[in-house]
C-alpha positions in Angstrom: -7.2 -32.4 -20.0 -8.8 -33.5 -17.0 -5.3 -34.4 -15.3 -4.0 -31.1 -16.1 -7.3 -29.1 -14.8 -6.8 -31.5 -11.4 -3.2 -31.2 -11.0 -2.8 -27.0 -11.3 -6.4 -26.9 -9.5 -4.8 -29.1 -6.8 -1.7 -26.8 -6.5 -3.7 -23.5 -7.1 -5.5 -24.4 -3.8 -2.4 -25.7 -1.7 -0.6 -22.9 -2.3 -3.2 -20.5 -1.8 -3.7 -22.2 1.7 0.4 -22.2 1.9 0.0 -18.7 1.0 -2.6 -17.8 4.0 -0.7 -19.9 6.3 2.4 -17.2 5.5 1.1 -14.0 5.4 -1.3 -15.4 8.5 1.5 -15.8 10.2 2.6 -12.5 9.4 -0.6 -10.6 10.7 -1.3 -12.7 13.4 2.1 -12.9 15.4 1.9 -8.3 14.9 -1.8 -7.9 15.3 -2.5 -10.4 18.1 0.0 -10.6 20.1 2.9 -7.6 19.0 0.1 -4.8 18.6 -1.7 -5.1 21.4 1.7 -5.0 24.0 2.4 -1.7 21.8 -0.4 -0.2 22.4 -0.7 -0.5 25.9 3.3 0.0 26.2 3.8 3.3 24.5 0.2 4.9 24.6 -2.1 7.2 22.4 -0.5 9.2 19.6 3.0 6.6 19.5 1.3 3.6 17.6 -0.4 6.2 14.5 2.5 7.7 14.4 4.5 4.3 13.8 1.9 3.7 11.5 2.1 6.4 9.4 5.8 5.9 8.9 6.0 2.4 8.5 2.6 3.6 5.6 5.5 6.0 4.3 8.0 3.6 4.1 5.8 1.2 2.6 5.3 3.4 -0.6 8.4 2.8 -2.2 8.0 -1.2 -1.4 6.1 -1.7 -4.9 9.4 -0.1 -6.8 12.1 -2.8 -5.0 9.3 -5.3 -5.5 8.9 -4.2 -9.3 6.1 -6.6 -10.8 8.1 -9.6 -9.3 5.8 -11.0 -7.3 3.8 -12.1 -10.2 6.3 -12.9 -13.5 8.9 -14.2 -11.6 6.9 -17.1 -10.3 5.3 -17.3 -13.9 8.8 -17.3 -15.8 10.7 -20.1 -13.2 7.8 -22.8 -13.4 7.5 -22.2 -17.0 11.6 -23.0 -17.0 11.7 -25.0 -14.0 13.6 -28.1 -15.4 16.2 -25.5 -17.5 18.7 -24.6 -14.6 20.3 -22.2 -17.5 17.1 -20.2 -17.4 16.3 -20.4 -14.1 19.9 -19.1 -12.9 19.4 -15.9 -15.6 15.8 -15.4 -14.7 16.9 -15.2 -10.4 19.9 -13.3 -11.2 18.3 -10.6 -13.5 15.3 -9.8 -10.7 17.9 -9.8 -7.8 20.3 -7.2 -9.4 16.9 -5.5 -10.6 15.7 -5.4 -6.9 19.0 -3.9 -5.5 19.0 -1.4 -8.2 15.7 -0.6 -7.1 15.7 -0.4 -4.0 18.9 1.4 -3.8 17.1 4.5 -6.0 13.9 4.1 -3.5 16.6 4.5 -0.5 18.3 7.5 -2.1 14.5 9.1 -3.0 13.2 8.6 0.2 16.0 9.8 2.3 15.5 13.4 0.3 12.0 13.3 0.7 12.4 12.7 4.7 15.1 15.3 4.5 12.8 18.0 3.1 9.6 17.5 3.8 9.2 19.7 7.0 6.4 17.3 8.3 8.4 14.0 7.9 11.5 16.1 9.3 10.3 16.4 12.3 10.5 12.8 13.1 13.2 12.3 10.8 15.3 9.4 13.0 12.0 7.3 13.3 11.2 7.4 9.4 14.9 6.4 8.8 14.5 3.2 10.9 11.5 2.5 8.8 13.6 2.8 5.9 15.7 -0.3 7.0 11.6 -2.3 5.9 12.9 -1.7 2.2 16.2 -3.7 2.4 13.7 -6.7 3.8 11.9 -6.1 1.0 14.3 -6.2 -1.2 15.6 -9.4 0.2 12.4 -11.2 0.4 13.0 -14.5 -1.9 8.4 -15.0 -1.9 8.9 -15.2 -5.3 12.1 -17.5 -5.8 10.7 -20.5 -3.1 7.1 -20.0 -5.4 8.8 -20.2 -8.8 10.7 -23.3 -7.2 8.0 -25.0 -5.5 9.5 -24.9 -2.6 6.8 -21.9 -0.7 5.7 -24.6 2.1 9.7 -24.1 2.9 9.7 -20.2 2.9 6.5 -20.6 5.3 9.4 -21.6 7.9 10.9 -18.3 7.5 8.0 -16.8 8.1 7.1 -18.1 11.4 10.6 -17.3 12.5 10.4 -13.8 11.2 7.7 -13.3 13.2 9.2 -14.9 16.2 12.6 -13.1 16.4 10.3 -10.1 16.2 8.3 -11.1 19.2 11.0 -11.0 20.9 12.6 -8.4 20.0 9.9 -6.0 21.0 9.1 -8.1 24.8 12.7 -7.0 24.9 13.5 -3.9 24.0 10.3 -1.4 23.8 9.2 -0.9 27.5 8.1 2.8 27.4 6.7 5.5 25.5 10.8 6.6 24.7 11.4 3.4 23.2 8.8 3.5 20.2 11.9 4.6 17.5 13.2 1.0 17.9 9.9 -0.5 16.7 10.5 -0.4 12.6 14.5 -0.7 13.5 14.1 -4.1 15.0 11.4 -5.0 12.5 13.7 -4.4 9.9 16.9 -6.0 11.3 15.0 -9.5 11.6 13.5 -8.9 7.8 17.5 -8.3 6.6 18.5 -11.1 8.9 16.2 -14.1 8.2 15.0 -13.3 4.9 19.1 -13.1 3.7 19.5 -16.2 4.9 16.9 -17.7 3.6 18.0 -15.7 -0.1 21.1 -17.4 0.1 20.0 -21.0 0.7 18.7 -20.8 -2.7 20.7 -18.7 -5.1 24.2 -20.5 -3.0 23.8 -23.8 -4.6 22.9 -22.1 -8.3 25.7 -19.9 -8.1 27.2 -21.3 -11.2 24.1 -20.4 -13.0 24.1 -17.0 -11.9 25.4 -13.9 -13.9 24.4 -10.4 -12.8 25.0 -8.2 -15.9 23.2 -4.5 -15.5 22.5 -4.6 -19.6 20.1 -7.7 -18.6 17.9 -5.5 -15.8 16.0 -3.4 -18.8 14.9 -6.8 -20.3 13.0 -7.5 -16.8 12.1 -4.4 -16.4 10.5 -4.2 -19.6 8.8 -7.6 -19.2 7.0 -6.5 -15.9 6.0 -3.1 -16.2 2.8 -3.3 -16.7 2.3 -5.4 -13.9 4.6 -3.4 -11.5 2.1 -0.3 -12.8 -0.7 -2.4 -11.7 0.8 -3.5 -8.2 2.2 -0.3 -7.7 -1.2 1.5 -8.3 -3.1 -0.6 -6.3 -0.6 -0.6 -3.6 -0.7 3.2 -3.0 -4.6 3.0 -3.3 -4.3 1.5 -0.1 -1.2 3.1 1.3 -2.1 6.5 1.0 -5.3 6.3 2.8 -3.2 6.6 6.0 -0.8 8.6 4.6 -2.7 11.1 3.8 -5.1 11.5 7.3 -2.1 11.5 8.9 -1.4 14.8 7.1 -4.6 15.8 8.3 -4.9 14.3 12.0 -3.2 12.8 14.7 -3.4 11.4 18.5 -5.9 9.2 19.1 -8.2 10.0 15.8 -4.7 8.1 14.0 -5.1 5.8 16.1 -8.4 4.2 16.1 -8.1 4.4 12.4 -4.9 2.8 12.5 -6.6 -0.3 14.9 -10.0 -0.3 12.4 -7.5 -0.8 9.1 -5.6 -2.9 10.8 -7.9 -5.7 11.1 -9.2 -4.5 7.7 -6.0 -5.5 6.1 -5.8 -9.0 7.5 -8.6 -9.8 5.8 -7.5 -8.1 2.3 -4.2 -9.6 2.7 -6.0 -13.0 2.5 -8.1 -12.0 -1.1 -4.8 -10.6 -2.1 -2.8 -13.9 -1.9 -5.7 -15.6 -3.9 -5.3 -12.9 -6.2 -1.2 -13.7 -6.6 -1.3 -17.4 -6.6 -4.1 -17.7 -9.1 -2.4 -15.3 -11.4 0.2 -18.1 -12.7 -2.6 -20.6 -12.6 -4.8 -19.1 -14.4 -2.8 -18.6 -17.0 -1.4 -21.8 -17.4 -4.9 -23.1 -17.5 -6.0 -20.8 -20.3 -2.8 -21.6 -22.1 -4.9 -25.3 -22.2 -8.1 -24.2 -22.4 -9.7 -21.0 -23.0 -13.1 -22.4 -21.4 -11.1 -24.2 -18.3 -9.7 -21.0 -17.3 -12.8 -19.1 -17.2 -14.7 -22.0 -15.5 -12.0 -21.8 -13.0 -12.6 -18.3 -12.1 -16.5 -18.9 -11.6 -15.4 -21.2 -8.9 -12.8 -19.2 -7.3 -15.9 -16.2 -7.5 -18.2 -18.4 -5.9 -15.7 -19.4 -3.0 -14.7 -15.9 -2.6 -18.2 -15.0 -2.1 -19.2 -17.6 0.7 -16.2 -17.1 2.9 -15.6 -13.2 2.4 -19.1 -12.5 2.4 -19.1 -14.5 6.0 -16.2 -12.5 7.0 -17.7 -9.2 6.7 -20.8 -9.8 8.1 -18.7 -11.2 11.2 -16.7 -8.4 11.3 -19.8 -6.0 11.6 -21.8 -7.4 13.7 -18.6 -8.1 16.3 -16.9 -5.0 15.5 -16.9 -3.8 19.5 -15.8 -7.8 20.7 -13.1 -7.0 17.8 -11.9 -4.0 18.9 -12.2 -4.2 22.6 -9.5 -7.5 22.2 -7.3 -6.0 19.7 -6.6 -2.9 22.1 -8.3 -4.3 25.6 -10.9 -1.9 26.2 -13.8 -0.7 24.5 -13.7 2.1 21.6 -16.9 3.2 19.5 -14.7 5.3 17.1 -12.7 1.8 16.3 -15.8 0.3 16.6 -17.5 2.4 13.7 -14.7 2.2 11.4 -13.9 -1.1 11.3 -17.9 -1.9 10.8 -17.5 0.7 7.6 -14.6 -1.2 6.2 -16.2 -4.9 6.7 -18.0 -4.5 3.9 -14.9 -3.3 1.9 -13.3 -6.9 2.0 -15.7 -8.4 0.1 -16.1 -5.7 -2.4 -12.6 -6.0 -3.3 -12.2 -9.8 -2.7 -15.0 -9.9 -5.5 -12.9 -7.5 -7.9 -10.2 -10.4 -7.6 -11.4 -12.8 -10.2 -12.8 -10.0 -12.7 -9.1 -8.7 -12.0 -7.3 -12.1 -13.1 -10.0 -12.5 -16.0 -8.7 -8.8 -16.9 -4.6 -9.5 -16.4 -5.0 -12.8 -18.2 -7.8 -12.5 -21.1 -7.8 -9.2 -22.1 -5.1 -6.8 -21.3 -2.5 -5.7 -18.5 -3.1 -2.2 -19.9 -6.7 -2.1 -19.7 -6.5 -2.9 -15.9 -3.8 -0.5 -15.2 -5.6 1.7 -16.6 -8.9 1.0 -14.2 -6.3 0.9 -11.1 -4.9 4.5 -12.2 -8.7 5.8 -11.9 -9.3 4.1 -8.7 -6.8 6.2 -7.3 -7.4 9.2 -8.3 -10.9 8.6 -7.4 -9.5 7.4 -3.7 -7.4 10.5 -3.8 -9.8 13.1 -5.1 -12.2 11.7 -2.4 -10.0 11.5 0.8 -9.2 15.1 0.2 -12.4 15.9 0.1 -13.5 13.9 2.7 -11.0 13.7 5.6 -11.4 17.9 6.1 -15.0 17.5 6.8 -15.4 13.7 8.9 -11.8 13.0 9.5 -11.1 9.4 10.3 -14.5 8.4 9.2 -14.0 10.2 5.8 -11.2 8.0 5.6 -13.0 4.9 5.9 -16.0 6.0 4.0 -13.5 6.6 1.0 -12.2 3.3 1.2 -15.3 1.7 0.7 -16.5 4.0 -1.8 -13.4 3.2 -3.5 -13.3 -0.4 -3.3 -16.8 -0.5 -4.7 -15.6 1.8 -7.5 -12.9 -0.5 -8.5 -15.5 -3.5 -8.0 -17.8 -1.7 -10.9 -15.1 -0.6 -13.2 -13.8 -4.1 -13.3 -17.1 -6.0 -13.7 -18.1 -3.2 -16.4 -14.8 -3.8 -18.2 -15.7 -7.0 -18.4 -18.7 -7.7 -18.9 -18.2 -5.2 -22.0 -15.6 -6.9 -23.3 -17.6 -10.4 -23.2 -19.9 -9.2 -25.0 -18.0 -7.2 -27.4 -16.0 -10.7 -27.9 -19.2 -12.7 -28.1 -21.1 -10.2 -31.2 -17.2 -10.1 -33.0 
């Protein structure tokens, strides 16, 4: 028992750090070096605006990803020495994904088409639209299911590289802000493809893509997809809808505040996805382990989190005045309103796997479907009267929300458990 706590312990915190390396990669390459060139390069107003579409775009992303990200790594180590299984487990969620995303294309084009608002920069939001066909194409899941992540982390760098580039190259004035999401996306299609078909190439005698095999997937992960989905548009929609509400600048500071925000979250959110498949491979050898596990991970989350937000408010104006290069006290307040949001929800992670794994998918859908209704409800109410700030203020509100409702839940069903 000891072995097996050791060895999925051992690999739980690799590929977290695997994990952070990637998606680091992937916020520090746009937000250090790609985000600041923008916003000096194209000026106020341009960047929100990106923003906001890329925020659009970015809603239908949970749909093409489906509940992937989590059972497909689940299901492929489960099978990993059955190359049968494996080829009918990658074949089912690819098909799934390009059915998916090709409804998601087809809903979003009408939505652009009609809604007068998006309309009006209708060419720019279609460009955006090319994000979904990386996202469809992203293989995270495959290269964690195989064990091969520390290779996708190659993928990733260059992803972010070519994309370097691309901007230094092409965007050199205001006019040029349309080819921003279009080059983004061509490198996602390009890199991530090719890194797709290094995989499924070799297994392609495993591989059958039969339509009557998608609803068995689908079924498997909807509960999950529900929960991904829900709490993606918790925090999509945020910027979403202030955009509805303001623009310019005001977009734009909250854009640089959420930003850095999100680098942060990204980071609780990996821990979230690679201790999913952990944990419950650790429960399925020990109740006790499992839960002993997650005390850890709580008490880990709450040193380096709780660091990180108290950093991030006390050098909120350093923060800022380096991620744009001058000095901004509406940033500046924002980003010292969301600092405290990161730990809130990086402490909802481990009462969110305890949730998912011990209790019921259901249940925490369920808790993610109030948390945004509350975020929504709140946001409407808010962003009229403080703008941007109302905006941030929600968030945190929000987070906190989710951060009770969990704990409750949990803390309710312990004891309910505990008295049978």
């Amino acid at each position: 028992m000891q072995k097996v706590k050791k060895i999925l312990q051992n690999e739980f915190i690799a590929n977290t750090l695997i994990g952070i390396f990637i998606r680091g990669i992937s916020f520090v390459v746009p937000y250090l070096l790609i985000t600041p060139y923008l916003i000096r390069t194209l000026g106020e107003g341009q960047f929100g605006l990106i923003s906001f579409s890329i925020g659009f775009v970015s809603l239908f992303f949970p749909f093409a990803e489906y509940g992937f990200s989590l059972t497909a790594p689940r299901d492929l180590a489960l099978s990993a020495n059955n190359f049968i299984e494996v080829g009918r487990i990658t074949s089912n969620i690819l098909l799934s994904k390009v059915v998916l995303g090709l409804i998601c294309y087809i809903v979003a084009i009408l939505i652009i088409v009609l809604e007068p608002t998006l309309a009006e920069k209708q060419t720019l939001h279609f460009f955006s639209l090319i994000l979904l066909w990386g996202q469809v194409l992203m293989p995270t899941w495959l290269y964690q299911g195989l064990g091969k992540l520390k290779e996708f982390a190659i993928y990733t760098l260059l992803v972010n590289l070519f994309y370097l580039l691309v901007i230094y190259l092409f965007i050199q004035s205001e006019k040029d802000y349309l080819w921003v999401t279009f080059g983004q996306g061509v490198v996602w299609i390009l890199v991530y493809g090719v890194a797709l078909g290094k995989i499924i190439f070799p297994m392609k005698n495993f591989l059958v893509f039969s339509i009557k095999n998608i609803w068995s997937e689908l079924k498997n992960g909807f509960f999950i997809f529900a929960t991904n989905f829900l709490h993606f548009l918790f925090i999509t929609q945020n910027i979403v809808i202030l955009g509805f509400f303001v623009e310019g600048s005001e977009l734009d500071n909250y854009s640089y505040a959420e930003k850095i925000y999100m680098a942060f979250r990204v980071a609780a959110g990996i821990i979230y996805q690679m201790a999913y498949p952990k944990v419950f491979l650790l429960k399925q050898q020990n109740e006790q382990l499992a839960d002993r596990f997650l005390q850890k991970l709580t008490l880990g989350i709450f040193i380096f989190f709780g660091c990180a937000a108290i950093l991030l408010y006390w050098e909120a104006d350093k923060i800022i005045s380096l991620f744009t290069g001058k000095m901004n006290l509406q940033a500046t307040e924002l980003l010292q309103i969301l600092s405290f949001s990161i730990l809130a929800y990086a402490l909802s992670v481990p009462l969110g796997q305890k949730i998912l794994v011990f209790y019921s998918t259901r249940v925490f859908t369920l808790i993610l479907l109030a948390v945004v209704i509350f975020n929504m409800v709140l946001n409407l109410y808010c962003i009229p009267l403080l703008g941007a700030k109302g905006t941030a203020i929600t968030l945190l509100l929000t987070e906190l929300f989710f951060l009770f409702l969990s704990g409750f839940y949990v803390f309710f069903a312990k004891n309910y458990n505990s008295n049978g």
